[in-house]
N, C-alpha and C positions, 0 to 999 in steps of 0.2 A: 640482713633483712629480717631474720627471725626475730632480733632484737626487738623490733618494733612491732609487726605481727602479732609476738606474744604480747604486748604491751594489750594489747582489742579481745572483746568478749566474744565468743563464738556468732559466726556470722547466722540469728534468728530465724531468716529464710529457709536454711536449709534443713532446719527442723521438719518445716512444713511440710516436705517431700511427700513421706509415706501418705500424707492425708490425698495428698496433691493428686497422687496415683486411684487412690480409692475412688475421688472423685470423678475422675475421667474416665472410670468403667462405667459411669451411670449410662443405660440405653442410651438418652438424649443430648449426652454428652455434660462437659462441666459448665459449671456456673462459677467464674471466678470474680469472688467479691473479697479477696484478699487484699491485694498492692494499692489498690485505688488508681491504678493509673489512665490516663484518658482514653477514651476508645472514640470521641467523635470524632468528625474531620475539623482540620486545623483550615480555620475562616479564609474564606478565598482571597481577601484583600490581603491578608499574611503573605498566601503563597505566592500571590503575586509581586509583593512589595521584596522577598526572598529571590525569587527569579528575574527580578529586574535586577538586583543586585550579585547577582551569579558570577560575574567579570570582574574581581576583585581580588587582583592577582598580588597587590602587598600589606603588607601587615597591618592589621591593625591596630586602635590601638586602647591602651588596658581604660584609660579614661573613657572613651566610646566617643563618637562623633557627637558635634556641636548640635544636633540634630535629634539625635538619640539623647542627650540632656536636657536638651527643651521638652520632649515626646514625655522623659518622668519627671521634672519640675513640675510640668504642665495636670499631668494628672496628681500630683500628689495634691497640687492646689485645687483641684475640681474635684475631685473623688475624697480627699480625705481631710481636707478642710483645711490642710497645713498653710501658714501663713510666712512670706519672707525667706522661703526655698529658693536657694540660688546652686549655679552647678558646683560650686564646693559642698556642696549638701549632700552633694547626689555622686555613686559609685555602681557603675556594672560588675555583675560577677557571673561566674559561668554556672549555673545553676544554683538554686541558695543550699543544696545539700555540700557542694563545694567549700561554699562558705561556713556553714555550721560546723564541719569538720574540722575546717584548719582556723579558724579564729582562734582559739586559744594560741595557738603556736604563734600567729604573725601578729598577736597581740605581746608576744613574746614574755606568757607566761610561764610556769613550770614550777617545779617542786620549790611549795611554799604557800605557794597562790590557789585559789578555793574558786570551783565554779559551782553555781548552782542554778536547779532546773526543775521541775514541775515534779510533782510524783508519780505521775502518769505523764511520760514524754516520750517523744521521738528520742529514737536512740543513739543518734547519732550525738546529740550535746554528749552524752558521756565519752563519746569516743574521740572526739575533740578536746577533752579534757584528757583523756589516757594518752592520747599524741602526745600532747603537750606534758605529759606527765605531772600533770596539776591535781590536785585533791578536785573531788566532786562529792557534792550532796544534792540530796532532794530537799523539797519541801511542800506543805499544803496553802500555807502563807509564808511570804517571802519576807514580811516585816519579822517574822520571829526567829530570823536566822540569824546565827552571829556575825557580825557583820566584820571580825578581824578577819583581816586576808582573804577578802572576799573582795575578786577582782572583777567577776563577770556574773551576772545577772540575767539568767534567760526567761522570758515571759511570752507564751506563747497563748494568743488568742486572736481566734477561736483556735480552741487545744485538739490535738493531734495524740492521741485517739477521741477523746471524748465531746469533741465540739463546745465546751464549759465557750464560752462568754465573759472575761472579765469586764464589769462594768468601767462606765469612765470616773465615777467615781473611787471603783477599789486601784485603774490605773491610775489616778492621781496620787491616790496616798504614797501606791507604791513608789511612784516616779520621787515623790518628796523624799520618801524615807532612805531611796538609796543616793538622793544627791545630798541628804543631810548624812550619810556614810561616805561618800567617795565612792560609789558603789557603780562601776559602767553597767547601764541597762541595756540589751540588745533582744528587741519585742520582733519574736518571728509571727509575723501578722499574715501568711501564705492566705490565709482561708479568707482573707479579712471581706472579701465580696460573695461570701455565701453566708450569709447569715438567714434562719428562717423561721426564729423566733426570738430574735434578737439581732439589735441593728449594731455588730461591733463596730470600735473605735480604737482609733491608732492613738500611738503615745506622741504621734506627729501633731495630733491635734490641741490647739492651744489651751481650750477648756481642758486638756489634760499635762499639759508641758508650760501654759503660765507665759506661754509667747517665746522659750526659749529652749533649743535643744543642745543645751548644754549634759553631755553626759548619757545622751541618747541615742538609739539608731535603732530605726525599722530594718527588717526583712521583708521582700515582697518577690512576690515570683509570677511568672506567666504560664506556668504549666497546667494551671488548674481552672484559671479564669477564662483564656485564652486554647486551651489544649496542644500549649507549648512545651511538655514535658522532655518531648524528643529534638528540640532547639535550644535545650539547655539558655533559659535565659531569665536573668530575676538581676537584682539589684540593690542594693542600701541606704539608707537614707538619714540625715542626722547631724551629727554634729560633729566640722568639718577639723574638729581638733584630731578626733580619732580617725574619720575616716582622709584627712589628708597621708599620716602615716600609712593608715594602708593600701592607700594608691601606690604609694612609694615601694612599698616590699612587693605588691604587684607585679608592678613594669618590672621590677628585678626577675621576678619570677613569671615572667611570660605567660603569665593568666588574663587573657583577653577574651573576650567575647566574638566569633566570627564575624568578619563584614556581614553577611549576608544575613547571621540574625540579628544584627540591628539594625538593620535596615526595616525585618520583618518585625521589633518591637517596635518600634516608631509608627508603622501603622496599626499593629494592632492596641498600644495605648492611648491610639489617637480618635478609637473610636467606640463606642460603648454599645454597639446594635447587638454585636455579636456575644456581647460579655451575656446581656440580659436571654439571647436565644438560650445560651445555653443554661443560663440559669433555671429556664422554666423545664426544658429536657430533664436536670438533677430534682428538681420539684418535683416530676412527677415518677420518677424513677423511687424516690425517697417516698412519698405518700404510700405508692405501691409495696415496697419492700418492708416499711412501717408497720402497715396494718396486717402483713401477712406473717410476720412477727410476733405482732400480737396475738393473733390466733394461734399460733404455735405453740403458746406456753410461755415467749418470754419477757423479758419487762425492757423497758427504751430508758436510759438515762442520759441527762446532760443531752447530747444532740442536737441544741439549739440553733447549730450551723457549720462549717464544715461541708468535709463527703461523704462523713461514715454516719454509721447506728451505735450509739454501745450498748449493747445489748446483753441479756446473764437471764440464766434459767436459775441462779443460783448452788452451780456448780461445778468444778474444776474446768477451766475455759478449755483444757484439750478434750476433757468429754463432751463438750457442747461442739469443740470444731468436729470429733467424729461420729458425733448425730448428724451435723449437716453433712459431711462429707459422705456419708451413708446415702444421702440424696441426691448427691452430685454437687452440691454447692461448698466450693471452698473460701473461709472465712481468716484472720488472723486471731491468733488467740492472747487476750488483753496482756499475758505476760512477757510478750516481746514489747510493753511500753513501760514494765516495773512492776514488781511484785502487788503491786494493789490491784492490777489490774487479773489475779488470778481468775477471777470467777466472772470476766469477760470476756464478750468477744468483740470484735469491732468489724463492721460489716460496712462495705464500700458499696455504694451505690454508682460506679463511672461505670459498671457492663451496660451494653447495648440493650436497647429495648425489647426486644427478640427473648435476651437474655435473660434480663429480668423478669418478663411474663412467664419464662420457664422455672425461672426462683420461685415465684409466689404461687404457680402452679403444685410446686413440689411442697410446699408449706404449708399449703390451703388443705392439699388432699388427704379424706376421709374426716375432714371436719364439716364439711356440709350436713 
């Protein structure tokens, strides 16, 4: 086991500790705007469409029911424009952090083969590549990578810390340039339904794919639209060359989605009331957080959509997490997404509203 352990960067989180503890002595307790994880209630037609399926005493199974394929055909073609989505398109997976991780491996790449991935990312693509024991690189544009032995291609927008926005025009080029390389693209699009000054778009879509997903495949997840984080449930979508193989290492490897949450995606991507309640809840969560930000000294970039802020005073991002954390507010600090992001932080707007007005309280004061 250490074999492979060692293989992984030290786990980021656990750095955060000491701030963690600072923060929680605040009088009024902490403010944690670190993980981004959901704190509203999971929409009532979910829990119910979950507990009517409670009685689901055998296996399921790794493709997902006939039901649950129509539920994400169905939205990919109303929500994201995709056209001629059939259920060989379409693959459940048990959270897309799941997935990010072991794709290189059940792509069954490894020493030789090159992944590449935003310069500012989620850290997990590189740890999916260290599994795999593949070479990994960054990049700021993906056309000027060398495209020998570049097997996998990750394009995350809206990006994760920074909210950037790839247009559909830079995703077309891109989509061109690595199907004129041989280059598998796989567009983790998680955020793709918060966009708030910028309307993102999927590589599913044909003004950006040409009519053909040849070479391609979304990420999409229910944890943040939905506040399905603790139902572990998301899915892929694309082209069913690739994703037929990894149905197949799937079923082998007993990675299935529970009956009972697909039952509860099927009603919650059947329905869009809830998506937009909660949108307006992060609207206003963000506006708040924003502007008391600004008052503080610091500066907002990129942000256009997403759940976070990135936010920089212009200075080592663990000095700025232990100013806030001096206040009781605990942030992530930008270099858990890659050395660029030294001199940021990245501020999650999913605490409660309670919570937030105690953030902006703490940020606002003595600037009146």
């Amino acid at each position: 086991m250490s074999a492979v352990s060692d293989r992984l960067p030290t786990f980021p989180w656990d750095k955060l500790e000491p701030y963690k503890k600072t923060a929680a002595a605040h009088p009024d307790g902490i403010v944690d705007l670190s993980v981004g994880t959901p704190v509203d209630p999971v929409p009532e037609l979910v829990q119910k469409a979950l507990i009517d399926a409670a009685d689901s005493p055998g296996y399921p199974t790794v493709w997902g029911t006939p039901a649950l394929r129509d539920a994400i055909t169905g939205w990919l073609e109303r929500r994201l424009g995709a056209r001629g989505i059939t259920h060989r398109h379409v693959l459940p997976v048990v959270g897309s952090k799941e997935l990010v991780a072991w794709l290189p491996t059940q792509l069954g790449l490894g020493p030789g083969d090159k992944v590449a991935y935003p310069r500012l990312a989620y850290p997990t693509y590189e740890v999916g590549a260290r599994l795999a024991r593949a070479a990994y690189e960054v990049y700021d544009d993906p056309r000027d990578l060398d495209p020998a032995g570049l097997k996998l291609l990750w394009l995350n927008s809206p990006s994760n810390p920074t909210g950037k926005v790839l247009s559909r025009q830079e995703l077309t080029d891109i989509v061109a340039w690595a199907r004129a390389h041989d280059v598998l693209v796989f567009s983790d699009e998680c955020y793709l339904e918060l966009g708030w000054e910028a309307d993102p778009v999927s590589v599913l879509h044909p003004d950006v794919n040409g009519g053909s997903y040849d070479g391609i495949v979304a990420v999409h997840s229910l944890s943040k639209r939905s506040n399905l984080a603790g139902y572990r449930a998301a899915f892929v979508a694309g082209d069913p060359a690739v994703l037929g193989p990894l149905l197949e290492i799937r079923k082998h490897g007993g990675m299935m989605t529970s009956a009972p949450t697909q039952a509860a995606v099927v009603a919650a991507l059947g329905d869009d009331v809830h998506v937009h309640e909660q949108r307006e809840r992060y609207a206003a969560r963000r506006a708040a957080l924003r502007e008391a930000l600004l008052a503080d000294g610091f500066r907002i970039e990129h942000s256009e959509a997403s759940l976070y802020l990135w936010a920089t005073r212009d200075e080592s991002c663990w000095t700025t997490v232990a100013h806030l954390a001096d206040r009781g507010i605990l942030v992530a600090p930008g270099d858990f997404y890659g050395e660029a992001g030294r001199n940021h932080v990245r501020v999650a707007f999913t605490a409660t509203d309670e919570r937030v007005r105690a953030a902006v309280a703490r940020l606002t004061a003595g600037r009146r």
